[in-house]
C-alpha positions as CSV (number, residue, x, y, z in Angstrom):
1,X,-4.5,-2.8,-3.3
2,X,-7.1,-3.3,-0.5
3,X,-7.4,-1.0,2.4
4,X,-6.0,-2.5,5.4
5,X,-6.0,-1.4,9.0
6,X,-3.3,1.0,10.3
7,X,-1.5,-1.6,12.0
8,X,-1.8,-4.3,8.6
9,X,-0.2,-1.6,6.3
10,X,2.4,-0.5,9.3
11,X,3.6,-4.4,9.6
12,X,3.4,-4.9,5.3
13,X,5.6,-1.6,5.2
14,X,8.3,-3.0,7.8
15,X,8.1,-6.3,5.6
16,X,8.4,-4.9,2.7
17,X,11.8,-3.0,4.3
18,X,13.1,-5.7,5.9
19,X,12.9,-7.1,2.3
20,X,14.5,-4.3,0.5
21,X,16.8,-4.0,3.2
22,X,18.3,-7.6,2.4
23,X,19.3,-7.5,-0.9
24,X,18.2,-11.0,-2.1
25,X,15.5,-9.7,-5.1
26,X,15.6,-8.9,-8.5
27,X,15.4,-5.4,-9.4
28,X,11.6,-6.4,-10.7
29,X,11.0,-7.7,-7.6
30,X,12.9,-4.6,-6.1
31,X,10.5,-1.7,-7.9
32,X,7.3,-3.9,-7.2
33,X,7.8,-3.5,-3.5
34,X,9.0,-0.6,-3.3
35,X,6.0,0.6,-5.3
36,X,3.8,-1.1,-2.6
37,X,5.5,0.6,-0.1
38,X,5.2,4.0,-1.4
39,X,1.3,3.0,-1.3
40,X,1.3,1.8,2.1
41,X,3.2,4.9,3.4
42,X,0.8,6.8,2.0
43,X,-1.9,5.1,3.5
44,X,-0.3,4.9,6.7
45,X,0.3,9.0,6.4
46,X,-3.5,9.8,5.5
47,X,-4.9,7.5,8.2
48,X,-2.7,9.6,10.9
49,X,-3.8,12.5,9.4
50,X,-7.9,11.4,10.1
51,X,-6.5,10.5,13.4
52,X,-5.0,13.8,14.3
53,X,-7.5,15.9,13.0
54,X,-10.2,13.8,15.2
55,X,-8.0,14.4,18.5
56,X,-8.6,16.6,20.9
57,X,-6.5,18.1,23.7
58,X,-7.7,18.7,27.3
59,X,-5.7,21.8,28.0
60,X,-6.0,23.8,31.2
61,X,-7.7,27.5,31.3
62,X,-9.5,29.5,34.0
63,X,-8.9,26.4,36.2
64,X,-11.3,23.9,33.9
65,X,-10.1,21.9,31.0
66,X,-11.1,23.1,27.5
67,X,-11.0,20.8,24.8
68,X,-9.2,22.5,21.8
69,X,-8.5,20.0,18.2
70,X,-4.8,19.1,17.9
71,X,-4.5,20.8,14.7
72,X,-5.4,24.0,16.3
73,X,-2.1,23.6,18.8
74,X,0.0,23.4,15.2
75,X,-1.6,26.6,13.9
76,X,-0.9,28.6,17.4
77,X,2.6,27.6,17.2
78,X,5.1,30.5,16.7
């Protein structure tokens, strides 16, 4: 399958539910999208996690903002 933008694979994956979601395939027709859906949530999944690891959070300290990675905020959390 080629890679396809965030927003491409989001709209295939609510597509291929809205599909599913119907009822109105065969069961081959059935496993083959949801088989393509795993792989497009998947996709989806990894390309938020590039995203997340590439954001960074203005927080407030000693009166200036510090930038600190968003992953970092996870890993202070109690």
């Amino acid at each position: 399958m080629k890679k396809k933008s965030f927003e491409e694979a989001l709209a295939k994956l609510e597509q291929i539910t809205n599909e599913l979601e119907e009822g109105d395939l065969s069961l081959e027709e059935s496993l083959k999208y949801f088989d393509e859906g795993v792989k497009l949530a998947e996709q989806c999944s990894s390309k938020l996690s590039e995203a997340q690891k590439k954001v960074e959070i203005l927080l407030k300290k000693n009166n200036r903002l510090e930038p600190v990675p968003f992953d970092e905020l996870d890993e202070k959390k109690p």
